[in-house]
C-alpha positions as CSV (number, residue, x, y, z in Angstrom):
1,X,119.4,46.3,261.3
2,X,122.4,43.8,261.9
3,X,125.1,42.9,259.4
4,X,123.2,39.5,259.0
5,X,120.3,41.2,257.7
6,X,122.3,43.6,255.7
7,X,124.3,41.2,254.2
8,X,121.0,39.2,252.9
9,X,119.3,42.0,251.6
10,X,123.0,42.6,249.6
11,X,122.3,39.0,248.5
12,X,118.5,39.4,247.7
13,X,119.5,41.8,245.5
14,X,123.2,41.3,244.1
15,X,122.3,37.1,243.9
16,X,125.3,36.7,241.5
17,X,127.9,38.6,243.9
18,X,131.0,36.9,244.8
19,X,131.9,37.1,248.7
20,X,134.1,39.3,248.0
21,X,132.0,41.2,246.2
22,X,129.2,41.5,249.1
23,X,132.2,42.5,251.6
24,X,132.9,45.2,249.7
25,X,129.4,46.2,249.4
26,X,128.9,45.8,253.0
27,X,131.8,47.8,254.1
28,X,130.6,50.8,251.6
29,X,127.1,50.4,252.9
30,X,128.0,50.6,256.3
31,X,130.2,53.4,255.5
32,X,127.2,55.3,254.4
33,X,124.8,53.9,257.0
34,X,127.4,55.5,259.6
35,X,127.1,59.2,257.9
36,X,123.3,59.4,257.5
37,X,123.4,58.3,261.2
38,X,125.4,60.9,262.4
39,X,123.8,63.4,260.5
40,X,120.0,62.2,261.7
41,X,121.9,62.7,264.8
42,X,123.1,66.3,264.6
43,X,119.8,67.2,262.8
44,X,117.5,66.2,265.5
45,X,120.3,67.6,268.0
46,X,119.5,71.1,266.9
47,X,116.0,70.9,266.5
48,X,115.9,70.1,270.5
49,X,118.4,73.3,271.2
50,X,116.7,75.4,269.3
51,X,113.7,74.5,270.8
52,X,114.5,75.3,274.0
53,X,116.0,78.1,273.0
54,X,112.9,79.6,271.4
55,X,110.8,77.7,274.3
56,X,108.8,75.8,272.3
């Protein structure tokens, strides 16, 4: 997903949002986005060591 789609879905949802409003929004969301990514990340990460480790 691109900030272009991001930002209309904040819209969709928040239709009374000021610009500034969605900015903020956007830069929170990202934020989070950026976590859960790295932590998908790591999970799946150690699922493949520890699958060669056992020799699945």
């Amino acid at each position: 997903m691109n900030q272009e789609e991001l930002q209309q879905l904040v819209k969709k949802y928040f239709t009374e949002a000021s610009d500034q409003q969605i900015e903020k929004i956007m830069g929170e969301l990202s934020r989070e986005i950026e976590i859960m990514t790295h932590a998908k990340i790591r999970e799946l990460v150690n699922f493949e060591k520890n699958k060669k480790l056992l020799n699945i």
